[in-house]
C-alpha positions in Angstrom: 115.8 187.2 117.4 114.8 190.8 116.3 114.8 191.8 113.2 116.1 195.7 112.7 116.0 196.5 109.1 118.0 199.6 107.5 117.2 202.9 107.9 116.7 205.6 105.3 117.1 209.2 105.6 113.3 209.9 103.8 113.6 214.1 104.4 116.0 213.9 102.0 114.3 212.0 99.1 111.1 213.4 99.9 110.5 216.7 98.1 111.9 215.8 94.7 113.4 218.8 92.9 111.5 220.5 90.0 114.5 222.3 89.0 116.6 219.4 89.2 114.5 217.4 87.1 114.4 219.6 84.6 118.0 221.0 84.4 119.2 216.9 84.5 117.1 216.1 82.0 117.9 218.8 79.8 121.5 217.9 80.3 120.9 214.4 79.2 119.1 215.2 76.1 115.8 214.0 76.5 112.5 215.3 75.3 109.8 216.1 77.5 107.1 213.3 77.0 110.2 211.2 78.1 109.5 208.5 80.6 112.8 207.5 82.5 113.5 204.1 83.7 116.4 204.5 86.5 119.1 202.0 86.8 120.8 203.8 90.6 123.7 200.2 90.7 127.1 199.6 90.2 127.8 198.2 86.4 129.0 195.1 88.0 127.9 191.4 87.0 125.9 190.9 90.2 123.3 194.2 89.7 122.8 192.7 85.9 122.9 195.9 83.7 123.1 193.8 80.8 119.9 192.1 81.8 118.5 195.0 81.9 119.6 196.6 78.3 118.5 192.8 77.6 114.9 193.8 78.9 114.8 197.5 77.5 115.7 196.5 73.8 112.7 193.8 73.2 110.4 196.8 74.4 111.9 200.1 73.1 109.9 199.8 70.1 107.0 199.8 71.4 107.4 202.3 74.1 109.0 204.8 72.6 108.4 207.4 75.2 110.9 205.1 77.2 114.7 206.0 78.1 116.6 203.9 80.6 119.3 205.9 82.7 122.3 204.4 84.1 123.7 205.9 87.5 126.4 204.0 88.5 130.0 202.8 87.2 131.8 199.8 87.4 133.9 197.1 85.1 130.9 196.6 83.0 130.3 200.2 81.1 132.6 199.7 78.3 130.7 196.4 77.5 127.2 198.3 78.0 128.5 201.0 75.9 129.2 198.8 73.4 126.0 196.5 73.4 123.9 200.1 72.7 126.1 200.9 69.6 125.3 197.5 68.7 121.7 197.6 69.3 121.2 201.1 67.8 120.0 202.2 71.4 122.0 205.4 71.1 120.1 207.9 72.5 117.7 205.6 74.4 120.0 204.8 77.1 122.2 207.3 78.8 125.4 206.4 81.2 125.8 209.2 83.5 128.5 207.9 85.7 128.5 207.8 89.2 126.8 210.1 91.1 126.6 212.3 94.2 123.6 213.9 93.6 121.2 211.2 94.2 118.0 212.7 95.7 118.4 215.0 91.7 119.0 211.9 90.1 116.1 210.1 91.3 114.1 213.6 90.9 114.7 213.4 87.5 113.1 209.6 86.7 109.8 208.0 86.6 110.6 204.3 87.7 113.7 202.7 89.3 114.7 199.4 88.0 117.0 197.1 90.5 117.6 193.9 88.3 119.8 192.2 90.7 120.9 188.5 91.2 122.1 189.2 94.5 121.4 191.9 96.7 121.4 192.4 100.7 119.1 195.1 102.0 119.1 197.7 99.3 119.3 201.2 100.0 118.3 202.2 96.6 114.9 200.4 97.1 114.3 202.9 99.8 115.5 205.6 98.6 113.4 205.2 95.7 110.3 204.8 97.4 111.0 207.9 99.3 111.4 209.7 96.1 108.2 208.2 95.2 109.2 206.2 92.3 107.4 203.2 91.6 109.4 200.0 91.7 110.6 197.0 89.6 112.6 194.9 91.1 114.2 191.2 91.6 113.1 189.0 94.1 116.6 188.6 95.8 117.7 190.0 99.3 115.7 192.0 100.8 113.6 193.1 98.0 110.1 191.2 99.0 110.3 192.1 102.7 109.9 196.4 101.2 108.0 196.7 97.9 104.5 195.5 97.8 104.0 193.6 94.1 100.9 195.3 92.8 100.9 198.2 95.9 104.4 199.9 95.2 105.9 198.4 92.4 106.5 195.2 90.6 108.8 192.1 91.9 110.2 189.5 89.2 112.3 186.6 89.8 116.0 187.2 89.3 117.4 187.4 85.7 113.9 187.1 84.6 114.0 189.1 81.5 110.6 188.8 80.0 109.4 189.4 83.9 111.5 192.7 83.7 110.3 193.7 80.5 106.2 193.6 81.3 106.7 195.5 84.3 108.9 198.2 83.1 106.7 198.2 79.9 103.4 198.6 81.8 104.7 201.8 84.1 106.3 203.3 80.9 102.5 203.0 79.4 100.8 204.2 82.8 101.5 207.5 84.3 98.4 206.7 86.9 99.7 203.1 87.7 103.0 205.0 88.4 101.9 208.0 90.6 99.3 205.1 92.4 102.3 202.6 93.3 104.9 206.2 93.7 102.5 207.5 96.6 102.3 203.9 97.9 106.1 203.6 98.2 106.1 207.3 99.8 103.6 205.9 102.3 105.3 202.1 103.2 108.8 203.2 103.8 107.9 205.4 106.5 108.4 202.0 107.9 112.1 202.0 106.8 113.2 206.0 107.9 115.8 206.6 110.1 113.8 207.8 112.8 111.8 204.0 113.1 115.2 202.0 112.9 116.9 204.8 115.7 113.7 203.5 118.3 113.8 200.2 117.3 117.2 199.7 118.7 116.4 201.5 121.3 113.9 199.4 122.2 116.1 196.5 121.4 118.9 197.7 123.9 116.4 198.5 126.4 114.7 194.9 126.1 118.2 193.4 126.9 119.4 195.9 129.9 115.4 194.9 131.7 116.6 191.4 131.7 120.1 192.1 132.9 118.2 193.5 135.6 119.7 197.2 134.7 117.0 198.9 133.5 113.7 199.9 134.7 110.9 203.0 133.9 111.4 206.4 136.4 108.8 208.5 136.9 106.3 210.0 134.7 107.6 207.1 132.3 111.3 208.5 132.1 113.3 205.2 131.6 116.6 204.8 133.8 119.6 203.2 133.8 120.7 201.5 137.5 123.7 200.1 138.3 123.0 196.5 140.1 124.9 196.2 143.6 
């Protein structure tokens, strides 16, 4: 068996927006020294966005640079909306809805935090890293197979809150640890574009026709498809 993992469009995360970042973050009301903690899930039980508020409250205080963004929606905002009134995290946390403007969205944070119990092969993982956001993430699905813990970002096991707290805590605090692991995350999911997943099933298809006998290299390495007799 072959394994042919997702593929990310990374031209279009790859040159993040001045313009956006600052017109977005204008529109959301936050200061300039803010550093922005991105939530890019659905508000549904299984992505745990009340985890997450879980692990942004106990650290708020102490990082009060810190806002966490939510971009997403789902059966879960009223409840979230109603934990930060309760919490007196008004202002801290921001629900934007979702959103169509991703590669802006992403343009306009400093982290992107997938706090997961389940998760398949995430495309917001990649498209993260393309943006060159650092990571922190849960170690479900996918998750350990793209971010390197300590290289690109931070991995925690699922529903850890304390876990999800430290790391977002310690990129919040770090503006080198977080352009370090960004460029890192720019770098590893070249492995993950579009164009690598295009030729590796290619080469998959190609693999299979050669052994069906249908298949074979032309001239001046052109490969051909024959018909058998």
């Amino acid at each position: 068996a072959r394994l042919i993992y997702n593929g990310v469009d990374i031209a279009r995360f790859a040159t993040p927006s001045a313009d956006a970042r600052r017109r977005l973050r204008g529109e959301w009301g936050l200061p300039d020294e803010a550093v922005v903690a991105l939530s890019l899930a659905r508000l549904h039980a299984q992505k745990n966005p009340l985890g997450l508020l879980e692990a942004f409250r106990r650290i708020a205080g102490r990082a009060p640079q810190l806002r966490l963004v939510y971009a997403g929606d789902g059966p879960l905002r009223g409840q979230i909306e109603e934990e930060v009134q309760r919490q007196n995290l008004s202002g801290l946390v921001h629900l934007i809805g979702a959103r169509s403007d991703v590669p802006d969205v992403l343009a306009a944070a400093d982290l992107c935090v997938l706090a997961s119990l389940k998760e398949g092969f995430s495309n917001t993982v990649l498209e993260a890293m393309a943006a060159g956001l650092p990571l922190v993430c849960t170690d479900v699905g996918g998750n350990a197979e793209v971010v390197r813990p300590g290289k690109t970002g931070f991995i925690v096991p699922a529903n850890d809150i304390d876990g999800l707290a430290y790391s977002i805590e310690r990129l919040a605090r770090d503006s080198t640890l977080r352009k370090v692991f960004g460029d890192a995350a720019r770098a590893r999911v070249k492995r993950f574009g579009l164009d690598q997943m295009t030729q590796d099933t290619l080469d998959l298809y190609e693999e299979f026709l050669k052994r069906k006998g249908v298949w074979k290299d032309g001239l001046s390495g052109q490969r051909t498809l024959h018909r058998r007799p």
